[in-house]
N, C-alpha and C positions, 0 to 999 in steps of 0.2 A: 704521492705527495700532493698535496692541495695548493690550490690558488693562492694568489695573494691573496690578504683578507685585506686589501682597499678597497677593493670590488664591491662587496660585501657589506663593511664596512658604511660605503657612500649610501648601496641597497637599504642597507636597514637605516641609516638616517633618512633618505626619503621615505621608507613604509613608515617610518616614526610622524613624519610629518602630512601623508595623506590626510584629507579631514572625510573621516569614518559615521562617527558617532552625532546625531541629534539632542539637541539638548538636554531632550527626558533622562537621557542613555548615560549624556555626560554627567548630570546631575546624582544619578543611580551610581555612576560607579565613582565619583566622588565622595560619594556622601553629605551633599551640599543639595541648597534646594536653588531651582531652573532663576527665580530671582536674584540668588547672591552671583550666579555665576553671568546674570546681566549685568548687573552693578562691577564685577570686577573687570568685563569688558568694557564699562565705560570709564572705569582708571586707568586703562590699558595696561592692566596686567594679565589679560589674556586677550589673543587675536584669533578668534575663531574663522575658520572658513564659510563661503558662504556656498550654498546652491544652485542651482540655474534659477530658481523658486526664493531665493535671497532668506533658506532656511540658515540657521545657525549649524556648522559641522567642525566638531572640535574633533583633533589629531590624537593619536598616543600621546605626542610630545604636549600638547595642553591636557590632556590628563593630568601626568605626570608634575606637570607645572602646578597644576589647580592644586593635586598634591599636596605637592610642597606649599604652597601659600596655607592650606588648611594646615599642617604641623606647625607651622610660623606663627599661626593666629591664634591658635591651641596653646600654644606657646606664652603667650602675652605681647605678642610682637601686633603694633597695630598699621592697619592698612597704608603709612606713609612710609616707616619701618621697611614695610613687606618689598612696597613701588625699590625703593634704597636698593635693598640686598638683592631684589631682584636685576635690577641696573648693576648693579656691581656685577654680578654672577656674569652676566652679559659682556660687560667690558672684561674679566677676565677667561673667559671663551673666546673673544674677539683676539687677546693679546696673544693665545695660549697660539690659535692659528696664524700669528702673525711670528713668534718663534720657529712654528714649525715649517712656514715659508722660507725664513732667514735661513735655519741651518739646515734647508734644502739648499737655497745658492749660497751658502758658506763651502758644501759637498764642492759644488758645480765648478767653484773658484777653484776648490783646493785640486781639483781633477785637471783644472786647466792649468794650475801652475805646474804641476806634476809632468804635464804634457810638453812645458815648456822647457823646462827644465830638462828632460830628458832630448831633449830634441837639440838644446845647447849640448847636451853629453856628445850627441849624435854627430851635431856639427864639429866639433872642439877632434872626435876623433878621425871624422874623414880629414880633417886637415892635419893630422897627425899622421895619415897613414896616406896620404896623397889618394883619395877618393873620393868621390863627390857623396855629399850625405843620402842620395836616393843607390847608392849603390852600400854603402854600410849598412842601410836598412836593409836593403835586399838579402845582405848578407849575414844580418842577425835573426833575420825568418827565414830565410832559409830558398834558396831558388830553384827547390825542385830534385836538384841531384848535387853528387860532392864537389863538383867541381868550383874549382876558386872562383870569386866572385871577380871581374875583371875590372 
């Protein structure tokens, strides 16, 4: 059976965002020419990385973005348009990880009420049974041999 794939997961969002590719390269595999993809770094609709040499190095993930703005503009959709839905996309990435935080500790609550809960069971029966609650534990796992729990 394999790993979790969070691992993995996290992996490939950081190789996604290593900055790889030179602008020539970006521009080649866009399909865009090295000037458009200045100008849309200056609407900040792309954040290229830089180099120790202050070269331009765009990521997978600015690929893939640059992409997407080129289908958008193919589209009829024009450059303030683009800024919009790209801001939107953003805020609803931002929100999406912000559910998946909540019903993480929604889990976390609901494990600790569980716990409580069972631990009132726990109490409610050593007082039923004149034993103190770390000996009814003892005796719901078990102490090793048959012998009655005392």
């Amino acid at each position: 059976m394999s790993r979790s794939d969070g691992a993995s997961e996290g992996r490939d969002a950081r190789d996604r965002d290593k900055p790889l590719y030179m602008i020539s390269v970006a521009a080649e595999l866009t399909g865009m020419h090295p000037q458009t993809l200045r100008v849309y770094e200056q609407k900040g609709l792309v954040t290229p990385g830089r180099s120790r040499g202050n070269t331009r190095l765009y990521s997978q993930a600015d690929i893939d973005r640059l992409n997407l703005i080129s289908k958008l503009t193919d589209e009829g959709i024009n450059l303030a348009g683009v800024v919009r839905i790209m801001d939107m996309r953003e805020r609803a990435r931002e929100r999406d990880e912000e559910i998946d935080r909540l019903r993480a500790r929604v889990r976390e609550l609901e494990d600790e009420v569980h716990e409580f809960h069972m631990r009132e069971r726990i109490t409610a029966l050593a007082r039923y049974d004149g034993q103190s609650p770390e000996q009814v534990m003892r005796g719901l796992l078990g102490n090793g041999n048959n012998d009655p729990v005392e």
